[in-house]
N, C-alpha and C positions, 0 to 999 in steps of 0.2 A: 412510459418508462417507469418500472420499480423504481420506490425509494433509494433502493441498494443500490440501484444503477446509476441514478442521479448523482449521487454521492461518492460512488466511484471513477464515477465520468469527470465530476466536477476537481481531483484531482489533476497534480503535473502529471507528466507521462513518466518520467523518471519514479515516483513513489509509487506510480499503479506500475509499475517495470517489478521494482525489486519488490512489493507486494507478491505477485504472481508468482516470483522465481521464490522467495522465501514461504508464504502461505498454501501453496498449491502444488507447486513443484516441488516442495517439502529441500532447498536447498540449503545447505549451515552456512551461516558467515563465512568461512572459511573456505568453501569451494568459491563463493561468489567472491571474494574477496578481490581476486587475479583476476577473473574473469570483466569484472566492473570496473578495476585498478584501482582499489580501492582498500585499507585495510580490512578485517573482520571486523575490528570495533567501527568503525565508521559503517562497514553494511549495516550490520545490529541498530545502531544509532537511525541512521535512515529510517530502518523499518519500524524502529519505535516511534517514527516521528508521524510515517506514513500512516502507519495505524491510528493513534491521536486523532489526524485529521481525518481519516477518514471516518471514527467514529463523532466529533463536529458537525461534520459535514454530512450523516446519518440523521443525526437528532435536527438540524437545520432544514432538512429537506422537508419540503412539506408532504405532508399525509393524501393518498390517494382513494377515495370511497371508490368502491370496489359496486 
C-alpha cells in the first residue's frame, strides 16, 4: 500500500467521507451542509481538520523503497 493510502486509510470514515465529497467531488459547504445535517461552517471546519490529519498522518507513514 502507498504512503497515501496508509494515511488515508488510517483515517475515521467520517473525515475520509467529507474529504472525497469536498476534494474530489469538488462539493461547497453549503450543498454538503443539509446533506451531512450539518452547518456550512462546521462542513468547512471538518474538512480543515481532516486535512491536518491527513497530512500527519502522510508525513508519519513510513517511506516504501520501491
Amino acid at each position: 500500500m502507498s504512503r497515501a493510502a496508509t494515511a488515508l486509510a488510517s483515517l475515521p470514515a467520517r473525515w475520509r467521507h467529507v474529504l472525497w465529497l469536498v476534494d474530489v467531488e469538488r462539493y461547497s459547504p453549503s450543498e454538503l451542509g443539509s446533506r451531512l445535517s450539518m452547518t456550512p461552517n462546521a462542513v468547512s471546519s471538518l474538512a480543515a481538520r481532516a486535512r491536518k490529519a491527513l497530512r500527519a498522518a502522510y508525513h508519519a507513514a513510513p517511506t516504501v523503497d520501491a
